[in-house]
C-alpha positions as CSV (number, residue, x, y, z in Angstrom):
1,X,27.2,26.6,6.2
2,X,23.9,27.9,8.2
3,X,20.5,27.5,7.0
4,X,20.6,31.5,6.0
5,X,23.9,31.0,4.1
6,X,22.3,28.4,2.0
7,X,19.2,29.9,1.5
8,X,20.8,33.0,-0.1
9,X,23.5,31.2,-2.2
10,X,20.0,29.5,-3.9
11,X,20.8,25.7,-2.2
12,X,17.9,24.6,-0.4
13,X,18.2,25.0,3.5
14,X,17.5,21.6,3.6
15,X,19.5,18.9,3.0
16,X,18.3,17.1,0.0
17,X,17.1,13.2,0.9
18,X,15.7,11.2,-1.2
19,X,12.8,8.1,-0.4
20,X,15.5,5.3,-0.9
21,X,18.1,7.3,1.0
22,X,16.5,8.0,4.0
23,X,14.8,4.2,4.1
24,X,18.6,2.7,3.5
25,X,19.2,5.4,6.6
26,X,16.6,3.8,8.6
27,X,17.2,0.3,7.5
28,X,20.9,0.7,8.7
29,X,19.4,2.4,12.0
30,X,17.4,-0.4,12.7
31,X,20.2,-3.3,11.5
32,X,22.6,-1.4,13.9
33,X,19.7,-1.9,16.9
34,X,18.9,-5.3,16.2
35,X,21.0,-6.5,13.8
36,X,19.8,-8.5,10.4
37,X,18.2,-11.1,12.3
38,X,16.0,-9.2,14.6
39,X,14.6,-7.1,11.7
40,X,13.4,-10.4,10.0
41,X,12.3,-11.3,13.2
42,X,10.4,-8.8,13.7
43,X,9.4,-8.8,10.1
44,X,8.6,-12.2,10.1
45,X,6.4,-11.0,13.4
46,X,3.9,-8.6,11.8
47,X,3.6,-10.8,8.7
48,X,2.3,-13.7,10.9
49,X,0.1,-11.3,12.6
50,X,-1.8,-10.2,9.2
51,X,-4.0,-12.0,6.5
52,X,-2.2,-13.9,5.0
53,X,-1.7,-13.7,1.3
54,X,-4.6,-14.5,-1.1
55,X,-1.5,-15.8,-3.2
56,X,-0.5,-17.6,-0.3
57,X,-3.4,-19.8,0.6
58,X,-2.4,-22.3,-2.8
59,X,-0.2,-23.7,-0.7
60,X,-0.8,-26.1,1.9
61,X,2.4,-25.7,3.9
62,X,2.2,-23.3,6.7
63,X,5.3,-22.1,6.4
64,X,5.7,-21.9,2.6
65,X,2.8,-19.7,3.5
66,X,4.6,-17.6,6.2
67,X,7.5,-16.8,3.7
68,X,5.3,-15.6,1.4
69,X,3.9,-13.1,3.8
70,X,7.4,-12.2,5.0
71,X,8.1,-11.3,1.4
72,X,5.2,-9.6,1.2
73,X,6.2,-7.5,4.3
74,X,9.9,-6.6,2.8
75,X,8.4,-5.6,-1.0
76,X,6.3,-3.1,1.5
77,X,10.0,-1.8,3.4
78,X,11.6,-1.5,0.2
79,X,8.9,-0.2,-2.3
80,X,9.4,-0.8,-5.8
81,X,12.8,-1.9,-5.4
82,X,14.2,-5.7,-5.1
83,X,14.7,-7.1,-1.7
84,X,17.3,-8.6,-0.4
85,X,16.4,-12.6,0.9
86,X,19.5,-15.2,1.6
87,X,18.8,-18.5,1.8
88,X,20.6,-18.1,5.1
89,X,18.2,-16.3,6.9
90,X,15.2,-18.5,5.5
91,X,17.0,-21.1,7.0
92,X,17.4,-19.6,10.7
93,X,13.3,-18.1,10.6
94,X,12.4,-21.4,9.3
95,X,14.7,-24.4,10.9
96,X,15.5,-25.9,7.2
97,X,18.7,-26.6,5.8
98,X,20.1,-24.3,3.3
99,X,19.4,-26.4,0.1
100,X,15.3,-26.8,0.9
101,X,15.3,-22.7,1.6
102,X,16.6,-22.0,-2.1
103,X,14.2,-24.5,-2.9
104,X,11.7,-22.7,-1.8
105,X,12.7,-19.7,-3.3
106,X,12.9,-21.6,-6.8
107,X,9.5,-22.5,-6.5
108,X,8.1,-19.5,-5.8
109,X,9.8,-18.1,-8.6
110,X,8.9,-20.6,-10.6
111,X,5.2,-20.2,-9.5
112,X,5.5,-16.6,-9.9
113,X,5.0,-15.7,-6.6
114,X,8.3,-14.1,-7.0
115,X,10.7,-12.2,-9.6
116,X,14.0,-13.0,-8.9
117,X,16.0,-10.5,-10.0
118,X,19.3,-11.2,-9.0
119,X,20.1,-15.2,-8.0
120,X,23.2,-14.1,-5.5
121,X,26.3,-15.8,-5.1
122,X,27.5,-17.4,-1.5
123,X,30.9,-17.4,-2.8
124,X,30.7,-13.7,-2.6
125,X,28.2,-14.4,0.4
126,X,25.7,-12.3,-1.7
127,X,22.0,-12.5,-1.2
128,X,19.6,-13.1,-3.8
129,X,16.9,-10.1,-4.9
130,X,13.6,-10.7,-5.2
131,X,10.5,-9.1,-6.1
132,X,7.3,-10.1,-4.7
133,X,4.8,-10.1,-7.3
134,X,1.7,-11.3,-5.7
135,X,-1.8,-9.6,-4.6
């Protein structure tokens, strides 16, 4: 149906998107360039070019430190919705084994750094949600 056609049967000319439809769009674009592990690359990137966290400076660990900015960075992609973090990926960004990622994860639950809102399952190779909660 043309724009005109839609327009006079009262539909908008325009399709209708909504915010979280057109981000999932571009967040599939951009996982189609450079696939899951480029985006938290590059994610990863721009975090460690930023201030870091005031919430982040408790911690001594540079890289406890670094994963709180890269949550920081994904809260920002997604809005007010729950990210999605596997322990998987923490443990390619940060060379650790998979058990000390979800222990990191834990603890900044546990700190309240993060919400976790959905724990995931690897049987279902499912990955957590979170939502980042500080500054």
């Amino acid at each position: 149906m043309d724009l005109a056609n839609r327009e006079r049967n009262g539909d908008s000319p325009l399709p209708r998107w909504s915010l979280n439809r057109l981000r999932d769009s571009a967040a599939t674009e951009i996982r189609r360039q450079f696939g899951l592990e480029g985006l938290m690359t590059m994610l990863l990137e721009r975090a460690r070019r930023r201030e870091l966290p005031e919430v982040a400076l408790q911690y001594h660990a540079p890289e406890t430190r670094e994963l709180i900015a890269l949550c920081r960075e994904l809260q920002q992609e997604v809005g007010d919705e729950p990210f999605f973090l596997a322990t998987t990926t923490i443990e390619k960004l940060f060379d650790l084994n998979r058990m000390r990622a979800w222990r990191w994860l834990q603890g900044l639950a546990r700190d309240g750094v993060l919400e976790c809102v959905d724990r995931g399952s690897s049987e279902e190779r499912r990955p957590g949600r979170f939502r980042y909660l500080g500054d």
